[in-house]
C-alpha positions in Angstrom: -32.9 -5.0 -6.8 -32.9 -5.5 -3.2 -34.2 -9.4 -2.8 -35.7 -10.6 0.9 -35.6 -14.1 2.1 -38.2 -14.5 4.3 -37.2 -18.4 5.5 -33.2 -16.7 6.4 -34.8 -13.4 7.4 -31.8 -12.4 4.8 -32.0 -8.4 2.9 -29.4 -9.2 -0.1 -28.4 -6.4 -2.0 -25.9 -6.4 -4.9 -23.0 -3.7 -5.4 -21.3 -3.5 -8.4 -17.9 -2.4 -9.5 -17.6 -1.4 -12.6 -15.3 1.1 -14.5 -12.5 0.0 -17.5 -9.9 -2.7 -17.3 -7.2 -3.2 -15.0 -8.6 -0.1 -13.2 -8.7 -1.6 -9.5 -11.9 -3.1 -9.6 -10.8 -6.6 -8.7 -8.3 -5.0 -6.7 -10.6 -3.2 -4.4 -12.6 -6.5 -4.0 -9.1 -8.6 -2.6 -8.3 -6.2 -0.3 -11.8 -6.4 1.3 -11.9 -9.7 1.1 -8.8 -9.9 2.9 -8.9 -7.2 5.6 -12.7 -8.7 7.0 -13.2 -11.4 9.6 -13.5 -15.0 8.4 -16.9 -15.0 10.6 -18.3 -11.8 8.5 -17.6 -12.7 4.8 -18.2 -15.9 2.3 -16.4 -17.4 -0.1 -14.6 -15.3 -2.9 -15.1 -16.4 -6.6 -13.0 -15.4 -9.1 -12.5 -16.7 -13.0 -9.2 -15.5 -14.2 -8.6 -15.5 -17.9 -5.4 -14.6 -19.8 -6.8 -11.1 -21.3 -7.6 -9.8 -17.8 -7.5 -11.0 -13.8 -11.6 -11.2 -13.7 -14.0 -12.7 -17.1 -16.9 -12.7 -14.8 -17.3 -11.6 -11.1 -15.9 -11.8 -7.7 -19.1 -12.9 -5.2 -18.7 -11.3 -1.4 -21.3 -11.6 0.7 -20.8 -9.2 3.1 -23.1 -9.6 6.8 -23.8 -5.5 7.8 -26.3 -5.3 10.6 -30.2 -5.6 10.7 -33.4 -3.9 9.0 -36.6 -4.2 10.8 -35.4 -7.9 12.4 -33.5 -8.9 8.5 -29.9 -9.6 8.7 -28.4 -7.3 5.7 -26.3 -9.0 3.1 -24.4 -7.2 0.4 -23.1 -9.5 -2.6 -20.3 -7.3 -4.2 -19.4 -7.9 -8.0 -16.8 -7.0 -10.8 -17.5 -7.1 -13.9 -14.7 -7.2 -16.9 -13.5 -4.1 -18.6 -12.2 -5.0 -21.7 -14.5 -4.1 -24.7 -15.2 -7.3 -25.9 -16.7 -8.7 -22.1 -19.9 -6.3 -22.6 -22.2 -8.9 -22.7 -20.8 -10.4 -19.4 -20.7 -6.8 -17.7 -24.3 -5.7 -18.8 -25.3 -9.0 -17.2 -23.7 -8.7 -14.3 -25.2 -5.2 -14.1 -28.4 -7.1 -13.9 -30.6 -6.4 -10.8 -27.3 -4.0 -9.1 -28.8 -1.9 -5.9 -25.9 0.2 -6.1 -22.6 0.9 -8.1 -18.9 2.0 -7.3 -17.5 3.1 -10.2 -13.6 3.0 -10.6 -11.4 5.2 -12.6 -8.1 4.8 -14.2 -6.1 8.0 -13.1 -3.5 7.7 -15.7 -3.7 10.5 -18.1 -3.7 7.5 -20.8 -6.8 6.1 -19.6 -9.3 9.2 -19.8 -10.7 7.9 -23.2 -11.4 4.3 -21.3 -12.7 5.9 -18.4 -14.9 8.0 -20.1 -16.2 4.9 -22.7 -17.0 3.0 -19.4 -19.2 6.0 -17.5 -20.8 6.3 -21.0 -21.6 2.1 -21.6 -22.1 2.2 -17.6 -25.4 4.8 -18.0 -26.5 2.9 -21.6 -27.1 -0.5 -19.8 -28.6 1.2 -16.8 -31.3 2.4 -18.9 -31.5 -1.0 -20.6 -32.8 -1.7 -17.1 -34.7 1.0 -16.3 -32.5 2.2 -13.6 -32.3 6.3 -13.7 -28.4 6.8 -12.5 -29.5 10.2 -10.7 -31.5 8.0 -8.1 -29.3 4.9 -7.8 -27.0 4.6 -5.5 -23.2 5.4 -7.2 -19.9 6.2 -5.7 -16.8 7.0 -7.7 -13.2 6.0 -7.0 -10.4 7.6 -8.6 -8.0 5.0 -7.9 -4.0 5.1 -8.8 -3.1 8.3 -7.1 -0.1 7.5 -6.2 0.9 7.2 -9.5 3.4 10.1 -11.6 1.3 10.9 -14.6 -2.5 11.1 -13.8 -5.6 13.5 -13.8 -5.8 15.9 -11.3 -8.9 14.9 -9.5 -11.0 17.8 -10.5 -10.1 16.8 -13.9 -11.4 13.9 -13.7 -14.4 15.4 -11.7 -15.5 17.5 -14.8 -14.9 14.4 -17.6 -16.1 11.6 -15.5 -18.2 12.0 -13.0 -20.7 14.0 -14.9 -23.5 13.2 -12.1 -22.1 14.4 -9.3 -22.0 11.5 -7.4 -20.1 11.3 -4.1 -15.7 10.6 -4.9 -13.1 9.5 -3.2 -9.5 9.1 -4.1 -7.9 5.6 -3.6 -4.7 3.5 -3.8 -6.7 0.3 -3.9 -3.6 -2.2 -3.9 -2.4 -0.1 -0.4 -6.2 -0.2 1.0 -6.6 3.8 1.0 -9.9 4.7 -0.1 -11.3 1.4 -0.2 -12.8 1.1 2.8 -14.3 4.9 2.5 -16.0 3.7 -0.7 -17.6 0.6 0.3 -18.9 2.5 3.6 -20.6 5.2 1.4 -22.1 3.0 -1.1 -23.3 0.4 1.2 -25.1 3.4 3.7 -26.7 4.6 0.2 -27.7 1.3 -1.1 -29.4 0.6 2.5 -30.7 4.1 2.9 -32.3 4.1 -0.5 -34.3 0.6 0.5 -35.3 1.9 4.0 -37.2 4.6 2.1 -39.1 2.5 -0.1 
């Protein structure tokens, strides 16, 4: 949920990625981080482990503009796919304004994809979030890949909402900016109305 700091004038909203592991969530996050001005991003915190590159988040505050005299903020997260992170991933959850969800393409990875949308709309509810109304984007990254979904595939087993899609090589930057723009206009959009 959106917080306001009235002292800063500050709107901070928090984006997460989520989807299963090793899908490009961290991935997207790095090349982000990398590709924006020093002057328009904070630090970058990552906790590597030996099971996967992220056990709890990445932290990017991300500066985009103003609402009624607030500087906006957006705090992007990852959370950790493997099974056995699910406490760490439904805290993370926690308080999300938005989420980007990222798929595996790889025909091996439907099952995990799948798991992850499923889990993904359990702990929403935990929160009382309803995933029709939040703000979601999908990313079906690894398309340049030789054995994956077609995306329409992957449309009617994983995105079972609807919600807007975009197909992304995330370690090459394509899609990743499209994503982020999308999700942050919803998140933004969704708080302007309320």
């Amino acid at each position: 949920m959106a917080s306001l700091n009235y002292a800063l004038r500050e709107i901070n909203f928090k984006i997460v990625y989520y989807g299963p592991g090793l899908g490009g969530k961290t991935t997207n996050l790095e090349y982000i981080y990398q590709s924006i001005s020093p002057s328009y991003k904070g630090k970058m915190i990552s906790l590597m482990t030996d099971k996967e590159r992220t056990l709890f988040f990445d932290f990017l505050p991300l500066e985009l503009g103003e609402i009624k005299g607030f500087t906006t903020r957006v705090h992007l997260y990852t959370v950790p796919g493997q099974e056995y992170y699910e406490a760490s991933r439904k805290l993370i959850l926690k308080g999300a304004d938005g989420v980007v969800f990222i798929v595996d393409s790889q025909k091996d990875r439907l099952n995990e994809n799948i798991n992850s949308y499923k889990e993904l709309l359990l702990r929403l509810k935990e929160y009382n979030l309803e995933f029709d109304t939040l703000p979601c984007v999908v990313q079906y990254n690894k398309r340049d890949l030789s054995d994956i979904h077609s995306v329409f595939h992957l449309e009617e087993m994983v995105n079972l909402h609807k919600k807007p899609s975009f197909e992304a090589i995330a370690i090459k930057g394509v899609g990743v900016f499209a994503t982020i723009k999308v999700i942050c206009k919803s998140v933004i959009e969704k708080f302007e109305l309320n």
